[in-house]
N, C-alpha and C positions, 0 to 999 in steps of 0.2 A: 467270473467272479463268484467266490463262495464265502458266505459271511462266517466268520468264527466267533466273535464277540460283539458286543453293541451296547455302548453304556451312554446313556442319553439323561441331559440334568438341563431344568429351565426350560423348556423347547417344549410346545406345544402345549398340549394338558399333561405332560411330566414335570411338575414343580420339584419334587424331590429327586434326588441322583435313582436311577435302576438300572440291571444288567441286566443284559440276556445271552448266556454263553451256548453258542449255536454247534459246538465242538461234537458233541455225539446226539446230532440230528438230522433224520437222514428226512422226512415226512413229518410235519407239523401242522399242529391244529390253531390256528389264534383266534382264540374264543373270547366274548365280552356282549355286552350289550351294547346297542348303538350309543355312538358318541362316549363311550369309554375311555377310546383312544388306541382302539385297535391300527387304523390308518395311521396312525400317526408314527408308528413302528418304521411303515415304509415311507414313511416322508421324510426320518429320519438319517435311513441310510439312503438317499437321494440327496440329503442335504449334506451328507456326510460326504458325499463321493464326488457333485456337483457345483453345491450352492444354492440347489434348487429345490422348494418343496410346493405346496399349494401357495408360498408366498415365499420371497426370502428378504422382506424387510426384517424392521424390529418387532412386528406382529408375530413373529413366529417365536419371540420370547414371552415365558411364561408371566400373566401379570403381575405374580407374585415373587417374580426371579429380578436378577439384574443384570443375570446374561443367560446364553443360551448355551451348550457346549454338547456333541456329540462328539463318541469318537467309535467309530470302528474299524477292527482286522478284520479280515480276510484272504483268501488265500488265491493265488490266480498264478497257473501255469508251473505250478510245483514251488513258488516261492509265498513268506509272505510279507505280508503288509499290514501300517499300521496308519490311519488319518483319523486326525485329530482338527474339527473346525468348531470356532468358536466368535461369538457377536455380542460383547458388551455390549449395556442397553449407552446410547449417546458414544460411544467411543468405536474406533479400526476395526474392523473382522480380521481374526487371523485364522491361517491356515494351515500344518505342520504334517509331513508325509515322510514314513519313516516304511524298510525296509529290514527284515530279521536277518543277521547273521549269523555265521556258523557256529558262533560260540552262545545264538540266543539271546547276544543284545542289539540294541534297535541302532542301524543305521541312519542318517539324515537324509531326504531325499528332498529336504525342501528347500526351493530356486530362493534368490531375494527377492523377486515380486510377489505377490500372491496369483496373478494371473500364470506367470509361469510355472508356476507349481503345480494349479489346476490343468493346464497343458499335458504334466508330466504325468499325470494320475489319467488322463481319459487315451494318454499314446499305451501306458500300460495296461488297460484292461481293455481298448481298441476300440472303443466304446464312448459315444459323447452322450449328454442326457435323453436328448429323446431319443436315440436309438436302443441305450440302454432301459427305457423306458415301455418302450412298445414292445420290447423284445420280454421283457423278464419278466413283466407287470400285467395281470389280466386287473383290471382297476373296476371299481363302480361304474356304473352307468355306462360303461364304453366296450361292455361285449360285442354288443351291435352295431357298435360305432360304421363299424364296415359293410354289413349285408344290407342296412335299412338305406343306405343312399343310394340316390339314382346314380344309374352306371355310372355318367360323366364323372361322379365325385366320387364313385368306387374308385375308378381310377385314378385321378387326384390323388385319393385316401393312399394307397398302392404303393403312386408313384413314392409319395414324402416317406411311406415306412421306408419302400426300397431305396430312401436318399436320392432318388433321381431328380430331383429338384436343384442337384447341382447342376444338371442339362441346360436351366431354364438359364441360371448364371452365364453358362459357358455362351446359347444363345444370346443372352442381353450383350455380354461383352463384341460377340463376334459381330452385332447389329451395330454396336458403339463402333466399332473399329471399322467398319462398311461406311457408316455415317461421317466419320474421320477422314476415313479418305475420299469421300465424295465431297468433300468438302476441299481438301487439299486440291481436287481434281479443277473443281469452280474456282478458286483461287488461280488454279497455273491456267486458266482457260483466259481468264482475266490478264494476268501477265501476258500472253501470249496477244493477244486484242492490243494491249499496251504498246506491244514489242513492236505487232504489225502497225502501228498509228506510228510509230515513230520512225522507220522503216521510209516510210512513205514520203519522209522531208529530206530525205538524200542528197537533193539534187540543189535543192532549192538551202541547204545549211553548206553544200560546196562553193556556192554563188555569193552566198554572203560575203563567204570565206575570204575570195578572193577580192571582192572589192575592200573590206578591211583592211589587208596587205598595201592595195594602191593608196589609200586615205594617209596610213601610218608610214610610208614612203615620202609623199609630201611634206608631214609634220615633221619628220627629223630633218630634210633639208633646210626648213623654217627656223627650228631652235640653231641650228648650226651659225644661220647667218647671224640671226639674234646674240647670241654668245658671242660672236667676236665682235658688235657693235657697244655691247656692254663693256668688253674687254680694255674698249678705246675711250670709253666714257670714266673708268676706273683710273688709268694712268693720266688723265687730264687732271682729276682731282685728287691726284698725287699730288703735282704741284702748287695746287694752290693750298693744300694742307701745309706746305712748307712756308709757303708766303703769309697763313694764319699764323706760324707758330713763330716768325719775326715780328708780328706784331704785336703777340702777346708777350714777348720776350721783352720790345722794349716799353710794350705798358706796366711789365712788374717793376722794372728798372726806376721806370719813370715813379711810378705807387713810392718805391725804397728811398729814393732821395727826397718825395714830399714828404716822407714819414721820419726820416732824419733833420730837414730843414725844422720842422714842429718842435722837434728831442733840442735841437740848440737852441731855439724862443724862449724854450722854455725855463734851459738853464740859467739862459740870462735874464729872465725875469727874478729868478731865483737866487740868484747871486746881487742883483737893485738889491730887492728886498732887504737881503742881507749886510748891503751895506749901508743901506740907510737906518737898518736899526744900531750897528755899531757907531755911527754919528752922534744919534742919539744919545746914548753912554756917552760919549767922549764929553760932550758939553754938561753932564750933572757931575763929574769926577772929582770935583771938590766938597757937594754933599756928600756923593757914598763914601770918602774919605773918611771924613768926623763920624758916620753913624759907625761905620767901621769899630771906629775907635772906642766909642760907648759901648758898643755890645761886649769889647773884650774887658771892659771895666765891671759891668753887670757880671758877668760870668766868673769873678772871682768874690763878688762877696755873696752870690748860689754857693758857692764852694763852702762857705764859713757858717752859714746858716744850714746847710745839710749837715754838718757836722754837729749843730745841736739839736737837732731833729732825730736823728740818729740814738743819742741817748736818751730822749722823748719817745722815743718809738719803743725801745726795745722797755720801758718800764710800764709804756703801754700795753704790750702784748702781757703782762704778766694779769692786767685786767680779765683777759679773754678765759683762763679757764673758771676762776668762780663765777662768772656770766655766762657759761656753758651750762656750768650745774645749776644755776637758776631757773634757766629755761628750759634745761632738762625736765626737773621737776615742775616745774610749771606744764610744761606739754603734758607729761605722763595725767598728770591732776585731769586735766583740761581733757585727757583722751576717757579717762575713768569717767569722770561726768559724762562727756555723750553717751558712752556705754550704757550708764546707769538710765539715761535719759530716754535714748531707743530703746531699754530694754519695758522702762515704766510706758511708752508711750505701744510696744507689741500688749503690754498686759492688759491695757483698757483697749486696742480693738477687740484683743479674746474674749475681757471681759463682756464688752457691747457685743458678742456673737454669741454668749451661752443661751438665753432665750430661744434664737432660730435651733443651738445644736440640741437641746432637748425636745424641741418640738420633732426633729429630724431621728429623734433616736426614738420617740413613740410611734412613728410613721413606720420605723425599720419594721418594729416588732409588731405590729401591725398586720405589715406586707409578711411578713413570716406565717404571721396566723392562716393567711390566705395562702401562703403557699403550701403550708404542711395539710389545709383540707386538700388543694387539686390533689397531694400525692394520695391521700388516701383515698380519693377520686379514681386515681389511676391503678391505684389495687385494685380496685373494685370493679372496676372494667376489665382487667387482664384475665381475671378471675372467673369473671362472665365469657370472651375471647376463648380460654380454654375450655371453658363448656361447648361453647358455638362449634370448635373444630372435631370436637369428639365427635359430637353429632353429626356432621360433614361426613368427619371419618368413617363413619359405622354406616350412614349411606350409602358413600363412595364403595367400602368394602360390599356391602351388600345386596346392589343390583346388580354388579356380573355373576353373583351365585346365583340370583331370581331370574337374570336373562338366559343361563346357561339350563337352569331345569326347566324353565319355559319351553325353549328350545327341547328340551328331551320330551316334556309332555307333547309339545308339538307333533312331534317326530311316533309318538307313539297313538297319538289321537289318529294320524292319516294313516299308521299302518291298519289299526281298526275299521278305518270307513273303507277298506279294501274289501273285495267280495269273498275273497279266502283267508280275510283275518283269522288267526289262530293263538290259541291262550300261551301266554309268557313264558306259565307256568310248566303247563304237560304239555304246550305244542300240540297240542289238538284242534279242531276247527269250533269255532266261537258260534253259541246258539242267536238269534237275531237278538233275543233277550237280556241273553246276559251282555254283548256287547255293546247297545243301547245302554244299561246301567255301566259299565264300565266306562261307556263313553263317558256320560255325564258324571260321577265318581271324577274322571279327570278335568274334563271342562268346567267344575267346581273349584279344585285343585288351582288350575289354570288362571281362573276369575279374580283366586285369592291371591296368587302370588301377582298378577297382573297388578290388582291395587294395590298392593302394598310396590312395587316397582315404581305405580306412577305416585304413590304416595313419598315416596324416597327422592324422584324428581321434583316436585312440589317443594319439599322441603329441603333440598340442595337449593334452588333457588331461592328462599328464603334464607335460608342461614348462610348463603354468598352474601347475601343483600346487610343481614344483619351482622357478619363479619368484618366487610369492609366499610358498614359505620362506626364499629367499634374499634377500628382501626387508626381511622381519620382521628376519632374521637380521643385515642390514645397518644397521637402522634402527636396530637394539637397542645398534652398535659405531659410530654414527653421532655420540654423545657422548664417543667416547674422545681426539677429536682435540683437543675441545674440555676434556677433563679434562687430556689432556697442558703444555698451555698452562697452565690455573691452576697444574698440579704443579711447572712449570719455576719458574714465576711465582713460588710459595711457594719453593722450594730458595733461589732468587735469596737473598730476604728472610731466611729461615733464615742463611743464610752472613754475607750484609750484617749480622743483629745480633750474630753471633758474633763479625766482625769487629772492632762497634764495642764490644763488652764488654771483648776482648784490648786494645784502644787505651785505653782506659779505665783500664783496669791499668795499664799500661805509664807513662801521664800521671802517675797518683795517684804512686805510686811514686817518681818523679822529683821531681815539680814541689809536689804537693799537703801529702803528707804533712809536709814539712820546716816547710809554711810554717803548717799546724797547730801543731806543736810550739812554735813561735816564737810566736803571735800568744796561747795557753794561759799561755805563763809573762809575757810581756807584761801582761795583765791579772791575773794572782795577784800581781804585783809592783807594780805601777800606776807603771810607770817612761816611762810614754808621755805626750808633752804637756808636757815640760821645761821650754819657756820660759813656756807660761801658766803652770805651779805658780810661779814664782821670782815673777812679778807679784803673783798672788793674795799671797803671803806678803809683799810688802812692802807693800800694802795692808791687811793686819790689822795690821801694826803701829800704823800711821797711826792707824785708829781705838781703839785703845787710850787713845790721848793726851786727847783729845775727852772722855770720861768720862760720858758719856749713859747712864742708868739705865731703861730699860725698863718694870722692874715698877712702882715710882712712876707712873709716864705712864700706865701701864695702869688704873691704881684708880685715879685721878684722872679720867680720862674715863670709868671706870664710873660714877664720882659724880654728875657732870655728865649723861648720859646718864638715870639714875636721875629726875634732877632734872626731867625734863619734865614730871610729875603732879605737881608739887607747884606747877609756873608754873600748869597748869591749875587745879590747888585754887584759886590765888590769883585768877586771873582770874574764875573758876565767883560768887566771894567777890563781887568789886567787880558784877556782873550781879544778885545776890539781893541787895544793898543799894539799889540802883536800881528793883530790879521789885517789890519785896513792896506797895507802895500799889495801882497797877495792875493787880497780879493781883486784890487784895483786892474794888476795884470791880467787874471784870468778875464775879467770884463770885456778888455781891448780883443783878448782871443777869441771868445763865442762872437763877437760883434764881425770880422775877418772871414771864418769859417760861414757866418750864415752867406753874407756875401760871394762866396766862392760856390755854394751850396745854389744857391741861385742862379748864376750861371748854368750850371750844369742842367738844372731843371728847363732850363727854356731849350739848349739845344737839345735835349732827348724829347721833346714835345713836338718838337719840328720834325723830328725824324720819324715817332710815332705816327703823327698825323699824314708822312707822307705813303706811310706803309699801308695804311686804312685805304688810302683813294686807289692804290694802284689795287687793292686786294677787293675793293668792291667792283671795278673796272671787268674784271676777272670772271668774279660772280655772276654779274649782269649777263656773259657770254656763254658760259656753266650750261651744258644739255642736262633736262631731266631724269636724276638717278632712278629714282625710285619710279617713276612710269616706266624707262627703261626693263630695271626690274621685273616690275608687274608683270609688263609685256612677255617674257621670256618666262616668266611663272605660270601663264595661261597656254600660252604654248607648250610648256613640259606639262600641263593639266591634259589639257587633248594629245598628244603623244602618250603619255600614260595610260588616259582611257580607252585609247587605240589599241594601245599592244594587250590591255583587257578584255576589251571587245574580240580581238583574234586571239588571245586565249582559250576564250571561249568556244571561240567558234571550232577553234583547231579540237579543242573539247568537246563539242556537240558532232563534230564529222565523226571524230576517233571512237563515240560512244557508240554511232551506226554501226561503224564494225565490230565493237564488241557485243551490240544487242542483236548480231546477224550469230556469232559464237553461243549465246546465251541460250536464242531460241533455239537450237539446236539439242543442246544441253534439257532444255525446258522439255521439248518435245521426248526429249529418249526419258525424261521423269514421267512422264503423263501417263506414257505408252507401259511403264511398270506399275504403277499405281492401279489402271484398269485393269490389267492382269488382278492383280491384290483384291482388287473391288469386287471382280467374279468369283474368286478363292472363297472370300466371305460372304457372300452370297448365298455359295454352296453349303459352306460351314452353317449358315444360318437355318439353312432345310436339314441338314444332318441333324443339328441340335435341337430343333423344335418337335413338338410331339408326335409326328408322324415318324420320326428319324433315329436314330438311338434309343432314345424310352422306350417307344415303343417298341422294338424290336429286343429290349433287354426283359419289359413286361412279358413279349410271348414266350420267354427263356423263361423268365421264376415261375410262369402258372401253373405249367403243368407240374411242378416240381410243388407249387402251393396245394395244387389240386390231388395228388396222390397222397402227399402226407394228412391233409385233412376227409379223406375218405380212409384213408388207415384209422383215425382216431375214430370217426366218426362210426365205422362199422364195429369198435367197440361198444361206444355209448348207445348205437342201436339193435346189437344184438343182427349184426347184418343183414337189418332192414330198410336203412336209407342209403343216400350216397347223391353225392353235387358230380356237377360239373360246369364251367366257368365256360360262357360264349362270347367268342372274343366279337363277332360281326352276324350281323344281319341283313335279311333282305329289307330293300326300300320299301317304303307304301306305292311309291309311284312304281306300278309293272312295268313300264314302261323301260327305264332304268335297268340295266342287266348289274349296276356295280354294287356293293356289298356298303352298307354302314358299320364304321368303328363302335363297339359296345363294350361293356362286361357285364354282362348277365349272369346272373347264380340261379343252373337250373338243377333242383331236388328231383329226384327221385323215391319214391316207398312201395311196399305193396298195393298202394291202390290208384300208381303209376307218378306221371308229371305234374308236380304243382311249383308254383312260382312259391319263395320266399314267406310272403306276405300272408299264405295261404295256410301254416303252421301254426299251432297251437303254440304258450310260451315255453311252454316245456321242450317242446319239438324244437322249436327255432335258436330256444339255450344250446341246446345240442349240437345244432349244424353253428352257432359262434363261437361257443368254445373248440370244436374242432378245426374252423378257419383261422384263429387266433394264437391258436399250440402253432398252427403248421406256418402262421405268418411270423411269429419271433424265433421258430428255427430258423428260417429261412431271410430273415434281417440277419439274426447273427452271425452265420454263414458270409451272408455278403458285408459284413464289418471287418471280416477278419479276425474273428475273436469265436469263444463256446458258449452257446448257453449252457450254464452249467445248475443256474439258478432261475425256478420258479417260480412265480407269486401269485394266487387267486385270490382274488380280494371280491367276494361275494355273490350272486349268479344263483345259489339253490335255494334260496327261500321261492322262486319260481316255478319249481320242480316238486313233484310227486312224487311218492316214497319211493317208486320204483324209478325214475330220474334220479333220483338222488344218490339210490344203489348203483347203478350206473354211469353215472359223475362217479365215484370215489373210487369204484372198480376201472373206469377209465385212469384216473390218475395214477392208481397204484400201476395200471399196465405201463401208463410212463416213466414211472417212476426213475426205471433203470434206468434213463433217458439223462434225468437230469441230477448232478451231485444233492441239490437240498431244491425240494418245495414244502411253499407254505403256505396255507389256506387259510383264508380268513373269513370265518362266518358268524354269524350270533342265533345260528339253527340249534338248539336243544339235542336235537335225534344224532348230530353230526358230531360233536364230539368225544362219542364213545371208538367212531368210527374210525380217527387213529390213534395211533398208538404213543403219539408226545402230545399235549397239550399245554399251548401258553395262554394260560388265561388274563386277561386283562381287565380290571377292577376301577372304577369312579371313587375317589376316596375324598375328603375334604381337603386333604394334602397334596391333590392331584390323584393321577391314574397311579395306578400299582401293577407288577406283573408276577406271577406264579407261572412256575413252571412244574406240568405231572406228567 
C-alpha cells in the first residue's frame, strides 16, 4: 500500500480540513513538537483503511467538530484507490471505497454493508489491521517491544506478528471436536449397556408371550357364548314390545273417546243455557212490543228538532270567527306582558349583581397588576440565565485548552528531569542550572494554569447549581404570561356585562316600562278588538229570533240514544221465536250420542285393562337386559386388554431382535468414532506449540535473523551482529535433552553480551534492525509488499553519531521501500531529509506545511 493523498477534517487534534499530497514523496521527514499531532497522521490512515486508531469511538472526533472524516488514496499493485470513512458525532459511520478507472473517474467499490466493504479493502491490500500494523509501523514505545521479553513471550510476540495464533484456533477446534466425540462415544457406551440390559429379558418377554395368547383364547370363547345368550334375551323382548304398543294403542283410544264424551257435555250444557234464555224473551214479548213501538215515535220528532238545530248551528259558527280574533289579540297582549315582565324581572337580578360585578372587575385589574410584575420578574431572570451560560460556556470552552497545555507542560517538564535533557531551542545538552530554572519557569506555568482549571471547575459547579435554580425559578413565572391573557380576557368580559346591564336600564326605562303599563290596563278593561266585539254582538242578536231550545233536543236524543237495548230486546225477541224448535232437536241429539259414547268407553276399558295384566305377567318373567349387557361389556373389556397386553408383548419380543440389528449398527459407529478420536488427538499435538508453530518459527528466523544482521551491520559500521537461540541446555546435567527458548545473542568487538548488557543507543540499533527484518518478513508471509515505511520516534535516544547512522541506515533501505516516513521532533534531524512535513499546534487545531 502506498499513500498518494490524505485529507483529514474533525479527527483527532485536526479541527480544521488538511491535505497531505504524498505524490512526489519518496523520504520524509514529520516534524513538530510533542503532542502537535504528528501520530495522529498515522492514526489517520489506520482509521482510514481499518476503523482502527488509538480509539475508534466518538473520542476520536475533534471537540470542536461534529464529525470526523478522513479520506485517503493510495495506490497498491499498479491500480488505484480511493476510501473515504467518516463518524458523525451521535449518528451511523459510514464507509465508501472507490477504485480509479481508465478514463480517471472513480469507480464504486463499496458492498451495502459496511463490514463488507471493510472485507473488501483488507482482501485487497492482503493485509488486516495489525498485520498491517506491525509490519509498516515502527510506533512509540514499542521498538523493544520484542528483545526486552523473556524468551517464552519473545515467542508469543513471534508467533502473533507471524499470525500463528491461527494454530492455537485450529488446536481449540480440533480439542472441541475430540471432546465431541468422546462424548458421542459415552453416549453409544450407554446405549450399548441399554441394548445389553434388554437383551437379557429374551426369554422371560417369550414366556409372557405365550401365556397372554392362552388368557385371550379363553376370553373370546366367553364373549361368543355371552353374545348369543344376549341375542335370546333381545328377541324375547321383541315381543313384549308388541304387547306394550297394544296397550298403549288402546289407552289413546280409550284417552280419545273420554275427550269426546266431555266435547258433547259440554254442548249440551250449552245448548240448556241457551234455551232457557230464549224462554225468557218469549214471556216479556208483550213489553218489548210497546217499548218498540215508542222508540220509533221518539225517533221521528229527533228528526224535526235536528232540522232546527241545524239552522242554530250554522248561524252559530258565524260567532266563531270574531271570538277567534278576540282571543287572538287577547293571547298576543297576554304573550307581550310576560315578555315585558321576564324581561323587567332579568333587569333587577342584573341589577342586584352590579355591586359583586364591580367588585369582580377591580379584583381582575388587580391580578393584572401582579401578573405583569412576575413578567418582568421573568425578564429579569432570563437575563441573569443568559449571563450564567456564558460563564458555563467560557469554562466549559476553557479547560480542555488548560488540560491539553497542562498535558504538554507535562510532557516537557519529564523530558527535563531526564539525565540527557537538551535545549528546545539549539538541541544541545541542558546545564544543571539552567534546567533547574527552566524547570521551575514551567512548574510556575503549570501551578497557574492548574488553578485556574480547578478554579473553572469550582465555578462550573456553581453556576450548574445557580442555572438550574434559575431555571426552576423561570419555569415556575413561565404561566404568568399565560395568566395575564385569561385576566385581560375576563376584565374585557367583566366591563362588556356591566356595560350591557347599564343599556338595559337605560332601554327598560324609556321604551319598556311605558308600554307595560299600557298593555296591564288594555287587558283589565278588555277594550282591545273593537271591530270583532261590534260583529259578535250583532250576531247574538240574529239568533235570538230563531228560538231553538237546547234542553228539549238534549233529552230527546237521550231517549233515542237509551232506546238502542230495547231495538236489541226486540230483535233478541223475533231469533227465540224462530230458534226454540231447533234448539229443542239438537238437545234430543247430544243427550243419544253421549249415551252411545258411553258405551263404547266401558268396552275399551275392559280390554285395556286386560292387556296391562297379561303385559305385566310377561314382565315379571323378562331376564335382566341390561346385566346381561354389562356382563358381555366386561368380557369385551378383558379380551380387549388381552389382545393389548400381546400387543405388546409381540412388541417387546419384536423390539429384542431389532435391538440385537441395532447393536450391531451401534457397535460398527463406536468403532469409527474412536478411529476419529485418535485422528484428533494427533491433530491436537500437530497444532499446539511444539507442532506446526513451531516448526514454521524455525523456518522465519533464520530468514529474521540474516535480514536484521543486514541492517544491523549498517547501523554498526560492521561491528555488531545477533543471532537467535532456539534451545538450550538443562541446569539439571543430568538430563541429556535440550530446552525450547529464543534467546537474542549480540555479538561486538569486545565479544558476547546478552541484550540487557547494551547501552540505549546500542540496543536502538539491534531493535530497529529486528523490527525492519520482522515487517518484511509478516509481509511476506500476508501475501502482500511492504512497500510503505513508518518510524514514528526512536533517536532522541541516540548520539550524533547514532543518529548519523539511523538515517544513513534508512537511506540504505530506502530502495527497499516505495515511501518512508519518519517521525521525530529531533531539531538536528530535519535537515537530514530532503521533504519535510512539519506539523504545527494552532488554536484552530494542528496545521501541516510541507518543505
Amino acid at each position: 500500500m502506498i499513500p498518494i493523498k490524505l485529507s483529514i477534517s474533525g479527527f483527532l487534534s485536526y479541527r480544521d480540513p488538511v491535505e497531505i499530497d504524498f505524490g512526489g514523496i519518496h523520504l520524509a521527514c514529520i516534524a513538530g513538537q510533542n503532542g502537535a499531532g504528528k501520530s495522529s497522521i498515522l492514526d489517520a490512515i489506520t482509521w482510514a483503511l481499518f476503523g482502527k486508531a488509538r480509539k475508534d469511538d466518538e473520542s476520536i472526533i475533534n471537540s470542536n467538530a461534529d464529525l470526523a472524516e478522513v479520506i485517503l488514496t493510495f495506490s497498491y499493485e499498479g491500480n488505484t484507490y480511493r476510501v473515504q470513512r467518516t463518524n458523525p458525532r451521535g449518528k451511523a459511520k459510514t464507509l465508501e471505497y472507490y477504485i480509479k478507472s481508465a478514463n480517471n473517474g472513480w469507480k464504486p467499490l463499496t458492498e451495502r454493508r459496511l463490514r463488507d466493504t471493510q472485507e473488501r479493502i483488507e482482501k485487497t491490500i492482503s493485509m488486516d489491521y495489525d498485520t498491517f500494523v506491525n509490519a509498516s509501523f515502527f510506533l512509540q514505545g514499542k521498538a523493544d517491544e520484542f528483545t526486552k521479553q523473556t524468551p517464552a513471550k519473545r515467542k508469543e510476540i513471534l508467533s502473533n506478528i507471524l499470525g500463528l495464533e491461527k494454530w492455537d484456533t485450529f488446536k481449540q477446534r480440533a480439542t472441541e471436536k475430540r471432546k465431541e466425540i468422546e462424548a458421542q462415544i459415552a453416549r453409544i457406551d450407554g446405549q450399548i449397556q441399554g441394548i445389553n440390559d434388554e437383551l437379557s429379558e429374551e426369554e422371560v418377554r417369550a414366556k409372557r408371550l405365550e401365556e397372554i395368547q392362552k388368557e385371550l383364547g379363553r376370553l373370546t370363547k366367553l364373549r361368543v357364548m355371552q353374545e348369543k345368550s344376549l341375542e335370546s334375551i333381545k328377541q324375547t323382548m321383541a315381543t313384549l314390545d308388541g304387547q306394550r304398543q297394544l296397550a298403549e294403542t288402546l289407552r289413546s283410544q280409550l284417552e280419545s273417546k273420554e275427550q269426546a264424551l266431555e266435547n258433547k257435555r259440554i254442548s249440551l250444557q250449552d245448548r240448556s243455557d241457551e234455551k232457557s234464555a230464549y224462554q225468557s224473551l218469549l214471556k216479556r214479548a208483550a213489553e218489548i212490543k210497546d217499548n218498540f213501538k215508542s222508540l220509533r215515535t221518539a225517533r221521528l220528532e229527533l228528526e224535526r228538532l235536528n232540522d232546527i238545530a241545524k239552522q242554530f248551528h250554522d248561524q252559530e259558527k258565524k260567532r266563531q270567527e270574531p271570538l277567534r280574533e278576540i282571543a287572538a289579540e287577547r293571547a298576543r297582549l297576554q304573550q307581550e306582558l310576560n315578555s315585558l315582565l321576564e324581561r323587567r324581572k332579568e333587569l333587577e337580578a342584573a341589577t342586584a349583581e352590579r355591586p359583586h360585578l364591580i367588585g369582580e372587575i377591580q379584583k381582575a385589574e388587580q391580578q393584572i397588576q401582579e401578573a405583569q410584575s412576575k413578567l418582568e420578574q421573568r425578564d429579569k431572570l432570563k437575563a441573569e440565565l443568559d449571563l450564567v451560560r456564558q460563564q458555563k460556556a467560557d469554562a466549559e470552552a476553557e479547560n480542555p485548552r488548560l488540560k491539553e497545555e497542562m498535558n504538554d507542560l507535562k510532557a516537557r517538564i519529564d523530558a527535563l528531569t531526564k539525565s540527557e535533557a537538551v535545549c528546545p531551542t539549539c538541541g544541545k545538552p541542558l546545564l544543571e542550572d539552567q534546567k533547574q530554572e527552566l524547570l521551575q519557569d514551567l512548574q510556575t506555568q503549570g501551578k497557574t494554569m492548574g488553578d485556574k482549571y480547578r478554579n473553572n471547575i469550582t465555578l462550573l459547579k456553581e453556576v450548574t447549581h445557580h442555572q438550574k435554580r434559575l431555571i426552576e425559578e423561570i419555569n415556575l413565572l413561565t404561566k404568568a404570561e399565560e395568566e395575564l391573557r385569561n385576566l385581560n380576557r375576563i376584565l374585557d368580559q367583566l366591563k362588556n356585562k356591566q356595560s350591557e346591564i347599564d343599556n338595559k336600564q337605560k332601554d327598560w326605562e324609556t321604551k319598556n316600562a311605558p308600554r307595560l303599563t299600557k298593555i296591564e290596563q288594555s287587558l283589565e278593561q278588555e277594550d282591545y278588538a273593537s271591530e270583532a266585539r261590534e260583529r259578535l254582538r250583532k250576531i247574538d242578536a240574529e239568533l235570538k229570533t230563531i228560538g231553538y231550545d237546547v234542553e228539549p233536543h238534549d233529552a230527546l236524543r237521550k231517549q233515542v240514544s237509551e232506546g238502542l237495548q230495547i231495538e236489541e230486546e226486540y230483535h233478541a225477541l223475533e231469533r227465540a221465536t224462530a230458534a226454540t224448535e231447533p234448539l229443542e232437536r239438537s238437545i234430543n241429539d247430544l243427550k243419544e250420542e253421549i249415551a252411545t259414547l258411553q258405551n263404547e268407553i266401558a268396552a275399551l276399558q275392559k280390554q285395556h285393562d286386560e292387556a296391562i295384566t297379561i303385559l305385566a305377567a310377561a314382565e315379571a318373567e323378562m331376564p335382566d337386559l341390561k346385566q346381561a349387557q354389562q356382563e358381555l361389556l366386561n368380557i369385551q373389556e378383558d379380551e380387549n386388554n388381552a389382545r393389548m397386553r400381546m400387543g405388546m408383548a409381540q412388541q417387546m419380543v419384536e423390539a429384542i431382535k431389532t435391538q440385537k440389528e441395532n447393536l450391531k449398527k451401534i457397535n460398527r459407529a463406536r468403532e469409527e468414532l474412536a478411529i476419529l478420536q485418535s485422528q484428533y488427538k494427533q491433530l491436537e499435538i500437530a497444532f499446539g506449540k511444539n507442532g506446526v508453530p513451531a516448526l514454521l518459527i524455525e523456518q522465519a528466523l533464520p530468514q529474521i535473523e540474516n535480514k536484521a544482521n543486514e541492517i544491523l551491520q549498517r547501523l554498526s559500521g560492521g561491528n555488531m551482529n545477533i543471532r537467535f537461540i532456539t534451545q538450550r541446555k538443562l541446569k539439571d546435567k543430568k538430563r541429556q535433552d535440550l530446552k525450547d527458548t529464543l534467546d537474542i545473542q549480540i555479538s561486538d568487538s569486545s565479544g558476547i553480551r546478552g541484550y540487557e548488557m547494551y547501552s540505549g543507543g546500542e540496543s536502538f540499533r539491534v531493535n530497529f534492525a529486528i523490527r525492519i527484518a520482522l515487517s518484511e518478513v509478516l509481509a511476506q508471509r500476508a501475501g502482500g509488499r511492504l512497500q510503505t515505511l513508518v518510524i514514528d520516534e526512536g533517536f532522541g535516544t541516540q548520539d550524533d553519531v547514532g543518529r548519523q547512522r539511523l538515517v544513513e541506515a534508512i537511506n540504505m533501505i530506502a530502495d527497499d521501500f516505495k515511501k518512508i516516513l519518519v517521525i521525530t521532533h529531533v531539531e538536528e534531524l530535519k535537515d537530514a531529509f530532503s521533504t519535510r512535513i512539519q506539523v504545527e499546534k494552532t488554536p484552530r487545531g494542528s496545521q501541516i506545511t510541507i518543505y
